[in-house]
C-alpha positions in Angstrom: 6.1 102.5 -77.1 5.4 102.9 -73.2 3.9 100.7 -71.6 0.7 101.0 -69.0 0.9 102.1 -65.8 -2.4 100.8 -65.1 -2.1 97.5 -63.3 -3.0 94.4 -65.4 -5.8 92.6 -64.4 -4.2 89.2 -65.0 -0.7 87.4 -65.3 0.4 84.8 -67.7 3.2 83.1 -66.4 5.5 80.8 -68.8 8.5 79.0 -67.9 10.9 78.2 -70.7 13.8 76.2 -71.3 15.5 75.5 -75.0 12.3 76.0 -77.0 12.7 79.4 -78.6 10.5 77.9 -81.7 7.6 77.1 -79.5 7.8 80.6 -77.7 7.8 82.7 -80.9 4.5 81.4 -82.1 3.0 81.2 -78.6 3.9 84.9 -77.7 2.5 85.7 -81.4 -0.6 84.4 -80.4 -1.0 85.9 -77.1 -0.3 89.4 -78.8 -3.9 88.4 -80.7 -5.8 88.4 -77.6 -9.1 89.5 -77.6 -8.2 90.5 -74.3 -6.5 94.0 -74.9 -3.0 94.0 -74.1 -3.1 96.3 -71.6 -5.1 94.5 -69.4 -2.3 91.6 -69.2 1.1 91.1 -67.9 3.5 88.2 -69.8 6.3 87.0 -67.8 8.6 84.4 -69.3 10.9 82.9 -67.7 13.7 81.1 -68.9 15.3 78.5 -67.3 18.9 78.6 -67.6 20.1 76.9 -70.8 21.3 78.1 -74.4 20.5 81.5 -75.3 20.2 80.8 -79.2 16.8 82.4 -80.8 15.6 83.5 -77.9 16.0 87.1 -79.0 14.2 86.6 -82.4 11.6 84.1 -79.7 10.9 87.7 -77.4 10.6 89.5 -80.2 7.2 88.3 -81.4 5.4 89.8 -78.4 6.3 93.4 -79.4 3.1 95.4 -77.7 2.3 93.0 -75.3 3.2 94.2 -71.5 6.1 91.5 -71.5 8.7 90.9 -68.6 11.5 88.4 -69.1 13.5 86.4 -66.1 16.5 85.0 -66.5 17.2 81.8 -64.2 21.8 81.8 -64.1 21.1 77.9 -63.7 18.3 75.6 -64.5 16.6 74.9 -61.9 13.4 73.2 -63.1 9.4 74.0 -63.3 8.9 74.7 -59.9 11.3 77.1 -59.8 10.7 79.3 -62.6 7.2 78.9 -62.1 7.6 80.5 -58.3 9.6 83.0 -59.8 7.6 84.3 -62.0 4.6 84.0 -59.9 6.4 85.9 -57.3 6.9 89.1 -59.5 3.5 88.8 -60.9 1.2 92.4 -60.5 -2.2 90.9 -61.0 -4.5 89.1 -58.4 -5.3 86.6 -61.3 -3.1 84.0 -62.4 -2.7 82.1 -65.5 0.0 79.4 -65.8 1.0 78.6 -69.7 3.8 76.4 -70.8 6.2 77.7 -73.9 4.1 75.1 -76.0 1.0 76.2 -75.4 -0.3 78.5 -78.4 -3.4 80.0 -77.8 -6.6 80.6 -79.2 -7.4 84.4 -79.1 -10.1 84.6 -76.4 -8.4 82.0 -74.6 -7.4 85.2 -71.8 -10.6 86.3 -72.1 -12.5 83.5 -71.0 -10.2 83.1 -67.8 -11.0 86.3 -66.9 -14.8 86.2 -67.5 -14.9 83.1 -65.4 -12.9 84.9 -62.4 -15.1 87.5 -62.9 -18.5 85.5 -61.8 -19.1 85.7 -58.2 -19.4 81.7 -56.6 -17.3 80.3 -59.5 -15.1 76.9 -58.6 -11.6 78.6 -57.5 -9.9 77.6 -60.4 -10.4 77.0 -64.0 -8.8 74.0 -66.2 -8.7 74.8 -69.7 -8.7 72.5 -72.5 -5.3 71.5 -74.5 -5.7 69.7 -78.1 -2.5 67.8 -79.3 -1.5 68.6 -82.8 -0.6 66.3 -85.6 2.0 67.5 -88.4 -0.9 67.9 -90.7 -1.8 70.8 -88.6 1.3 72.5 -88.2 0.6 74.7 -91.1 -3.0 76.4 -89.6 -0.8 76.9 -86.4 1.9 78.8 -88.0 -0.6 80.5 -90.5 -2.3 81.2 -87.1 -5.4 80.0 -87.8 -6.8 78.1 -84.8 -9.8 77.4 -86.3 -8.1 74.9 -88.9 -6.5 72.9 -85.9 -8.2 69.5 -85.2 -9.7 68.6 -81.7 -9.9 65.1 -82.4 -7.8 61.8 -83.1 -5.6 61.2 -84.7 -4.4 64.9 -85.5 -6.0 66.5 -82.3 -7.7 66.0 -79.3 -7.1 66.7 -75.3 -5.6 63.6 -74.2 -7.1 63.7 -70.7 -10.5 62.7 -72.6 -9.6 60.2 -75.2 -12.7 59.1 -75.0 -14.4 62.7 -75.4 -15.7 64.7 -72.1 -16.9 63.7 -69.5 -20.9 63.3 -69.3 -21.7 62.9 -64.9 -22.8 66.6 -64.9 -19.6 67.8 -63.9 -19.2 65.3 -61.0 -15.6 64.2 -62.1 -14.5 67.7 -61.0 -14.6 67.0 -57.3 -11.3 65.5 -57.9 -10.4 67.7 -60.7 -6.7 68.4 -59.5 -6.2 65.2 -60.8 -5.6 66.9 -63.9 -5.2 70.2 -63.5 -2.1 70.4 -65.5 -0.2 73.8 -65.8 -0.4 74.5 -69.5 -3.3 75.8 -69.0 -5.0 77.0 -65.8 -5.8 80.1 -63.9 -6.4 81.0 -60.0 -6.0 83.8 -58.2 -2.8 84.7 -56.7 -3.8 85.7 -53.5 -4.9 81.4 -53.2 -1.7 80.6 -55.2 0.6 82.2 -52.4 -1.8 80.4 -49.6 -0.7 77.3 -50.2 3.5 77.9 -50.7 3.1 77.6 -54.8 5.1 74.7 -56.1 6.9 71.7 -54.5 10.6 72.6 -56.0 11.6 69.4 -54.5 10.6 67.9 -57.4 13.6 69.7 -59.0 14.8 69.1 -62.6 12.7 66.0 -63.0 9.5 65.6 -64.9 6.4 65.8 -64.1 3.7 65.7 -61.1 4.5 69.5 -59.8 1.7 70.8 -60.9 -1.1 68.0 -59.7 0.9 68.2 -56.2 0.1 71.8 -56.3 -3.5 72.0 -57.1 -4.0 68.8 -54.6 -2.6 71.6 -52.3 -5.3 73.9 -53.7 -8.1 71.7 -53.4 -7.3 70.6 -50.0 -6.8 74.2 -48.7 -10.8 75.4 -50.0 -14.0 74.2 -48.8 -15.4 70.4 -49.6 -16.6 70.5 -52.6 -16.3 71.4 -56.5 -13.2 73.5 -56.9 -12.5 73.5 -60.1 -14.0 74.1 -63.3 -13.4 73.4 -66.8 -13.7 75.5 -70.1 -13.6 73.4 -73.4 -13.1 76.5 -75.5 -10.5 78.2 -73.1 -8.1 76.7 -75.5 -4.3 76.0 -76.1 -2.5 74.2 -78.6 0.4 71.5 -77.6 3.1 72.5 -80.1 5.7 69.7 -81.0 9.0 69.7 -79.8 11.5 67.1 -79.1 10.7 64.9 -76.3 12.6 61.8 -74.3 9.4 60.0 -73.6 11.1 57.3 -72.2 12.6 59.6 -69.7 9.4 61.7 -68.8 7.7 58.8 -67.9 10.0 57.0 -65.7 10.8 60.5 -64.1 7.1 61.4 -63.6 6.8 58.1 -62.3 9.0 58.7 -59.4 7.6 61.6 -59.0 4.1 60.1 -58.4 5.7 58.0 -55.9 7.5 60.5 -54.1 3.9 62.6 -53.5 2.5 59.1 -52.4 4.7 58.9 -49.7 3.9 62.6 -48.9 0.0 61.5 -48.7 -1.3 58.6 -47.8 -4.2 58.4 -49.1 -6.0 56.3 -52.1 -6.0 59.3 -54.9 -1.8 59.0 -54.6 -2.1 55.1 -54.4 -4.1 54.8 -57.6 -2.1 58.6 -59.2 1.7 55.9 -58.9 -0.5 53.7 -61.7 -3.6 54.9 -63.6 -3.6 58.9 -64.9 -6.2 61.3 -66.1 -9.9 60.7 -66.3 -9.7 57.3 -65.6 -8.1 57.9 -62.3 -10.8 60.4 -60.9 -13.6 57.3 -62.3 -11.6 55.0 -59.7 -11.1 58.0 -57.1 -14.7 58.6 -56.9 -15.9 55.1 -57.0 -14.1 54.2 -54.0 -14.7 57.7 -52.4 -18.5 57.1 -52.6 -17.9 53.2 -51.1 -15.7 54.3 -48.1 -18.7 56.2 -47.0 -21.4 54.1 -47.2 -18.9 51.5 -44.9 -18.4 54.5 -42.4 -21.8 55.5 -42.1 -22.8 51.7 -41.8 -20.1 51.5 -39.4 -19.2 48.1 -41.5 -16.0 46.0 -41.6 -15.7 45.8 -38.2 -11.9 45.0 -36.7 -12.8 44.6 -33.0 -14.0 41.3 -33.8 -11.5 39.7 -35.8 -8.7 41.0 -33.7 -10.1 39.2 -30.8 -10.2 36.4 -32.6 -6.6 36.4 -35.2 -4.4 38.4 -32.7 -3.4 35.2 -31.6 -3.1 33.0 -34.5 -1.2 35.6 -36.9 2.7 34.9 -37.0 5.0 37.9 -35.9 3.7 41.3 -34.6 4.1 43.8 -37.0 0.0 43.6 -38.5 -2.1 46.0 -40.3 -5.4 45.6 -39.9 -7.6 47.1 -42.6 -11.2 48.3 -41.8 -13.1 50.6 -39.0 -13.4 51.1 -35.1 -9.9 51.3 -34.5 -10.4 53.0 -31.5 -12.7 50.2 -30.3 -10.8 47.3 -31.6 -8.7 46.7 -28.5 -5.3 46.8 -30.5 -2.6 48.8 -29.1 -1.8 52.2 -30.3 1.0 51.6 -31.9 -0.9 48.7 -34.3 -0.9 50.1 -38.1 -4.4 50.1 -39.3 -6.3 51.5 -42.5 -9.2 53.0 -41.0 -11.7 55.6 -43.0 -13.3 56.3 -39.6 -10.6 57.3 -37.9 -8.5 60.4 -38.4 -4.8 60.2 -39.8 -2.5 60.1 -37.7 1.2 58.3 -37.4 -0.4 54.9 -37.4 -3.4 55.2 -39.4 -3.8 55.8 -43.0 -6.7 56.4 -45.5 -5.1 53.8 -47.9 -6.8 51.1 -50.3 -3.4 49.1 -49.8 -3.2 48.3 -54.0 -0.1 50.3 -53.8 1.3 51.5 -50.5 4.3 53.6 -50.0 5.7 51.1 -47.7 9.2 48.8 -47.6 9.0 45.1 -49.0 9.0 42.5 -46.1 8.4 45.4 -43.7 5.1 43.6 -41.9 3.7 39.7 -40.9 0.6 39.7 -41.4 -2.2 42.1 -43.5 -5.7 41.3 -42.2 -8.7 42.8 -43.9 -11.8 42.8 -42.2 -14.3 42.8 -45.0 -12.7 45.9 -46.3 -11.3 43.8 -49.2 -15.1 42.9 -49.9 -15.4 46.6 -52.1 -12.4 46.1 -54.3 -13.6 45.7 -57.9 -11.2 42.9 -59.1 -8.4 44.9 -61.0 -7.5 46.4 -57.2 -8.3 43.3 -55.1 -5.5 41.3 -57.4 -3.5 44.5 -56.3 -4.3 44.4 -53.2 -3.4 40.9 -52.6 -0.4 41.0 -54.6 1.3 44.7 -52.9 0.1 43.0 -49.1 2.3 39.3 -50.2 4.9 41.9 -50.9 4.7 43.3 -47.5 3.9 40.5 -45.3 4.5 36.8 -45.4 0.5 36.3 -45.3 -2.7 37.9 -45.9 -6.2 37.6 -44.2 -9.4 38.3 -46.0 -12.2 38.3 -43.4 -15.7 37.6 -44.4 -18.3 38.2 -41.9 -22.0 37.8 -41.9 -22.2 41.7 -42.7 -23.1 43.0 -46.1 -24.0 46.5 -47.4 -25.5 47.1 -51.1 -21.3 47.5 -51.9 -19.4 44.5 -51.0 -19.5 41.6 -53.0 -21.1 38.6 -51.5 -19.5 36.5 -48.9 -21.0 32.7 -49.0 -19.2 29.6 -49.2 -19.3 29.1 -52.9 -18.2 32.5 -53.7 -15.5 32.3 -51.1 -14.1 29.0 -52.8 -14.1 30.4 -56.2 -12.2 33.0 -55.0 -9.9 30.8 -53.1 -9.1 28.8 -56.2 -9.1 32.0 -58.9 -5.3 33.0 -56.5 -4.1 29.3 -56.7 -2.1 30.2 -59.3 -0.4 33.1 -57.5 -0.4 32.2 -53.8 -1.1 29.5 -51.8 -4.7 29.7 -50.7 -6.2 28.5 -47.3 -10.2 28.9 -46.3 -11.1 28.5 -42.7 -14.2 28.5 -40.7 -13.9 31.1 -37.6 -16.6 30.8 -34.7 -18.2 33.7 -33.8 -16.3 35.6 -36.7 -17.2 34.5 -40.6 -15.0 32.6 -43.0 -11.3 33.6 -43.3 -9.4 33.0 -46.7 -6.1 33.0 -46.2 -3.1 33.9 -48.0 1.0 33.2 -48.6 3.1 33.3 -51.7 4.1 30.0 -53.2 7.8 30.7 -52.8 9.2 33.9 -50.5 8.9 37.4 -52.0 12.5 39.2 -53.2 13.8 41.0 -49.8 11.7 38.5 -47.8 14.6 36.4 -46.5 15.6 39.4 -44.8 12.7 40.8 -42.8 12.8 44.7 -42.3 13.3 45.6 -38.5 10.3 46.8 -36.9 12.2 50.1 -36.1 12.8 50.4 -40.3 9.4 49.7 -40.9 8.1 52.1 -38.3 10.5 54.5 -39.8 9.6 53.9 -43.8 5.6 54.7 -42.7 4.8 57.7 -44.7 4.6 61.1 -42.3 0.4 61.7 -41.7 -0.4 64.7 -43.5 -2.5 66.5 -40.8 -3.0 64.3 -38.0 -7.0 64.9 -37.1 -8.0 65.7 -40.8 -9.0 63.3 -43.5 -7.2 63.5 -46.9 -9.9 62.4 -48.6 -12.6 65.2 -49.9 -16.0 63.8 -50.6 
């Protein structure tokens, strides 16, 4: 049988690696497209590894227009994903995984929504698990049998079923834009480089790295969309979980210290939908305090400079450029741009060396943390410095939590337990609750250099623009 000469109008792209089984019935449901097969390219590309049932695998998508690669030596995700995106002949791209068995307008749908002039860039698709009491419909092929809910089913990005804010969680909806199932063209693809294959052979993060990219790279706004019946199956295969997640953990980490910004800060700790809730909270709170031009450091620097032990402080709130600090001074300020000093950082978990600063002084800033980051907060700045400042000025907006004496005291006693807790009266300033652990933090005995420190600041993104999109 020939195939087309036309070209395809879109391009599935599928790494593999040592899952022939998965492939079979994946490839034996794209050949069931309502899509006709002539109007798609398949390009699988394997990954290095054992060649065993790979030829039976390749097999099941007799008819469709199907072009295989062949990595010598694995070289992970990123990798064969570029590869295969590289020899692609269509302007759309669809990225599937091995595992992900599809529904039979799933292609469809990605095209239809392409196809809609002043659709978000990309579309997310959904992705049910599958319990063994499914496995049968799959390899009947009967999607319609498969479960899309606990415990047999279910997209676990929404345990708790979709989202219902109108759509508003997609501002940040890289956040899980996973690769299993997703489209965007390729002409945007190429834009922005494709994907990080620093990540290498470990597990994990490539593909949220990437669509950050994507994101970042298009006009503020909503970028992405999402299709609940664009739908793929997760098909079970063997698994080191303990591995992935320490892996993808790193991972997170590593793209933290690439951006310093809050999504990566609360991305090293909380995943999925629950991430974007916290994203876009605090997103919505940094700019009410930049419009209100609140927490203030001009004032408390000409009032702590002095009294704070050592040099090495990061002050944390707005007006740097007013504050009268040097420069060089490390500061977390939403009004100013990033730069090599200044970062758009909650501080709950920085990207930043143990012992590697004196003092962290927040200037009401600390006043928006809900309490699950400020015990963060607290706890990753005793990590970095021998003592925290939390400033509380006479200033208020409708998102800070209230700052009078008896509140202050409460708080001061509710960190007893953890640090040593000071409050002091400051003329002409507010109330000042300070902070220092109750014994000296591992690596504190040893204080980092200021040159390490300076060094072990993660590299500003683009100086001048903000990392965060409202």
């Amino acid at each position: 049988m020939s195939l087309p000469t036309n070209p395809p109008a879109l391009s599935v792209v599928m790494p593999t690696y040592q899952d022939p089984q998965c492939l079979a019935l994946t490839l034996k449901a794209l050949t069931r497209q309502t899509l006709p097969p002539e109007r798609f390219e398949v390009i699988v590309v394997r990954d290095g590894g054992s060649s065993d049932g790979y030829a039976e695998a390749l097999a099941e998508g007799a008819g469709l227009r199907l072009r295989v690669l062949e990595l010598a030596e694995r070289k992970g995700r990123s990798v064969a994903r570029n590869e295969g995106a590289r020899r692609a002949c269509a302007p759309l791209l669809v990225f599937l995984d091995a595992d992900s068995w599809a529904v039979p307008d799933l292609l469809e749908r990605h095209l239809a929504w392409h196809s809609v002039p002043g659709n978000a860039a990309v579309l997310i698709g959904r992705r049910d698990e599958i319990g063994l009491a499914d496995l049968p419909a799959v390899l009947a092929g009967e999607p319609h049998a498969v479960a899309r809910a606990f415990p047999h089913g279910g997209d676990l990005r929404f345990a708790t079923g979709l989202p219902d804010d109108g759509g508003e969680w997609l501002r940040a909806g890289w956040v899980i834009a996973y690769t299993h199932n997703i489209s965007l063209s390729s002409a945007h693809f190429a834009q922005v480089g494709g994907y990080r294959e620093a990540f290498g052979l470990s597990y994990g993060v490539e593909d949220v790295e990437l669509f950050y990219r994507v994101d970042r790279s298009l006009p503020d706004g909503v970028n992405f969309g999402y299709h609940d019946d664009a739908r793929v199956v997760h098909l079970p295969h063997h698994k080191n979980i303990t591995r992935n997640w320490m892996e993808m953990k790193a991972n997170f980490q590593q793209a933290a210290r690439l951006y310093p910004c809050l999504e990566w800060e609360f991305l090293t700790a909380v995943m999925g939908y629950e991430a974007i809730r916290r994203i876009l909270h605090y997103r919505a709170l940094i700019d009410e305090c930049v419009e209100r031009s609140a927490c203030a450091i001009g004032p408390a620097a000409a009032r702590l400079a002095g009294q704070v032990r050592g040099h090495r402080t990061l002050w944390i709130g707005t007006g740097r450029a007013d504050s009268g600090l040097p420069t060089s001074a490390l500061t977390f300020d939403y009004a100013a741009p990033i730069g090599r000093t200044n970062f758009h950082l909650l501080g709950v978990a920085p990207p930043m060396p143990p012992g590697s600063l004196d003092a962290v002084i927040s200037v009401d800033f600390w006043r928006y943390l809900l309490w699950p980051e400020l015990c963060q907060f607290i706890s990753a700045s005793l990590l970095l410095a021998g003592e925290v400042h939390l400033v509380a000025t006479a200033d208020s907006t409708p998102g800070m939590c209230a700052a009078d004496p008896q509140t202050l005291d409460y708080l001061r006693q509710a960190q007893a337990a953890a640090c040593t807790a000071e409050l002091r009266a400051v003329e002409g300033l507010g109330h000042v609750l300070i902070l220092r652990p109750l014994r000296p933090a591992p690596g504190a005995a040893r204080r980092v250099p200021a040159q390490t420190a300076a060094r072990a600041r993660p590299a500003a993104l683009v100086p001048g623009r903000s990392t965060t999109r409202g």
